[in-house]
C-alpha positions as MATLAB code, in Angstrom:
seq = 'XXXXXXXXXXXXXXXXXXXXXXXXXXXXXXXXXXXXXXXXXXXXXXXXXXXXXXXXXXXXXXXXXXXXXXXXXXXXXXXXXXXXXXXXXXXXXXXXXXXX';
ca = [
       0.000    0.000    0.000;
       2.884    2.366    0.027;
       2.870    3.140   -3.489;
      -0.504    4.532   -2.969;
      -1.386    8.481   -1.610;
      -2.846    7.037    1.762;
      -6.147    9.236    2.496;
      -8.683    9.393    5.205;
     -10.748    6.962    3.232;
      -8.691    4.322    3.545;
      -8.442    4.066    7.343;
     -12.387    5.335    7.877;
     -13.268    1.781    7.327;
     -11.043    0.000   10.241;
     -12.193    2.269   12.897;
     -12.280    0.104   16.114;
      -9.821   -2.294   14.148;
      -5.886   -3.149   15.702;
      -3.080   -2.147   13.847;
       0.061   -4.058   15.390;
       3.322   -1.362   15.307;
       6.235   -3.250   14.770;
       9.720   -1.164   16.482;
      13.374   -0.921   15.018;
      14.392   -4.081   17.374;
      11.244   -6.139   16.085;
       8.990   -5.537   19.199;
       5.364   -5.289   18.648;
       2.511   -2.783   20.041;
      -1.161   -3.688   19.299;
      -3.259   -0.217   18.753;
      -6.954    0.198   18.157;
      -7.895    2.729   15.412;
     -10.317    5.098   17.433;
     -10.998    8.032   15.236;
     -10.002    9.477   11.671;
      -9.994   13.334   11.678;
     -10.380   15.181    8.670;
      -8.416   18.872    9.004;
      -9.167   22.303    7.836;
      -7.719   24.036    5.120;
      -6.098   22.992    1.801;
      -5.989   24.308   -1.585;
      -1.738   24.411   -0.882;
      -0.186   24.145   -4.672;
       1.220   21.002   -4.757;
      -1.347   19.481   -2.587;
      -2.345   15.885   -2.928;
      -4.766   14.976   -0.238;
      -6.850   16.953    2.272;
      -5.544   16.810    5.371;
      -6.292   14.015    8.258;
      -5.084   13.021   11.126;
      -5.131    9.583   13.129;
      -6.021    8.601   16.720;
      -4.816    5.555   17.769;
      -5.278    3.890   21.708;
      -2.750    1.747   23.200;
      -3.543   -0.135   26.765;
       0.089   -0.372   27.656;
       0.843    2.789   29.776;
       4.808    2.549   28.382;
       4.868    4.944   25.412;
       7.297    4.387   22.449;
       8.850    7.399   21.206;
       7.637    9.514   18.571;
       8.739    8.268   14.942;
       8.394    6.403   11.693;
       6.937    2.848   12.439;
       5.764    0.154   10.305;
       1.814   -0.708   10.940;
       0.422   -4.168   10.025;
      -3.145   -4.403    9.546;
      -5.004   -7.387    8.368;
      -6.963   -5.794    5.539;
      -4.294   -2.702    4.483;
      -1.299   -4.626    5.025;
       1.661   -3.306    6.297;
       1.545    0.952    5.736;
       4.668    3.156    7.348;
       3.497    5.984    9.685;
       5.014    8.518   11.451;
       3.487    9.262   14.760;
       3.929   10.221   18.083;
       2.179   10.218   21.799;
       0.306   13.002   22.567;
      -2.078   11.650   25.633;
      -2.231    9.115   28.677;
      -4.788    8.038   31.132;
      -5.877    5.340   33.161;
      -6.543    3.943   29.594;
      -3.404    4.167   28.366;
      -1.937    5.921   25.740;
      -3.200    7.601   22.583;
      -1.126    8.624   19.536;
      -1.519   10.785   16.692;
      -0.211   10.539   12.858;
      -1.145   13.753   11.085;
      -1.133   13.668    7.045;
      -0.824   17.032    5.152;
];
């Protein structure tokens, strides 16, 4: 899927789904999906995609550090995504991946 100009439409479908974020040393960190925001603005020249931004929940309360990761998924495959913590709770902890 990395060939492809990843959009909000193709996550908006595998809300509530687990994406599995695999780290440089091969460790693994199961996140649910939660929300797919769509941004305001656009109309940049050179613009490809209106902007969006991920939410994704872990249940660990250890946070990896912000960064490019590799995401699995069992329907999209295996997409790269840079994103980093921005929230924890009793939940655990959410992350965001912004696309411009």
């Amino acid at each position: 899927m990395q060939d492809v100009i990843l959009v909000h439409s193709h996550f908006e479908p595998h809300i509530g789904t687990e994406f599995t974020v695999v780290g440089e040393n091969g460790a693994t960190l199961p996140l649910t999906l939660t929300a797919v925001e769509l941004g305001r603005g656009g109309g940049w020249s050179g613009q490809t995609r209106d902007p969006f931004t991920l939410i994704f929940q872990s249940a660990l309360p250890e946070a990896f550090a912000q960064g490019g990761y590799v995401f699995q998924h069992a329907v999209m495959g295996e997409v790269e995504i840079f994103c980093g913590p921005f929230n924890r709770s009793d939940e655990g902890v959410q992350y965001a991946a912004t696309f411009n």
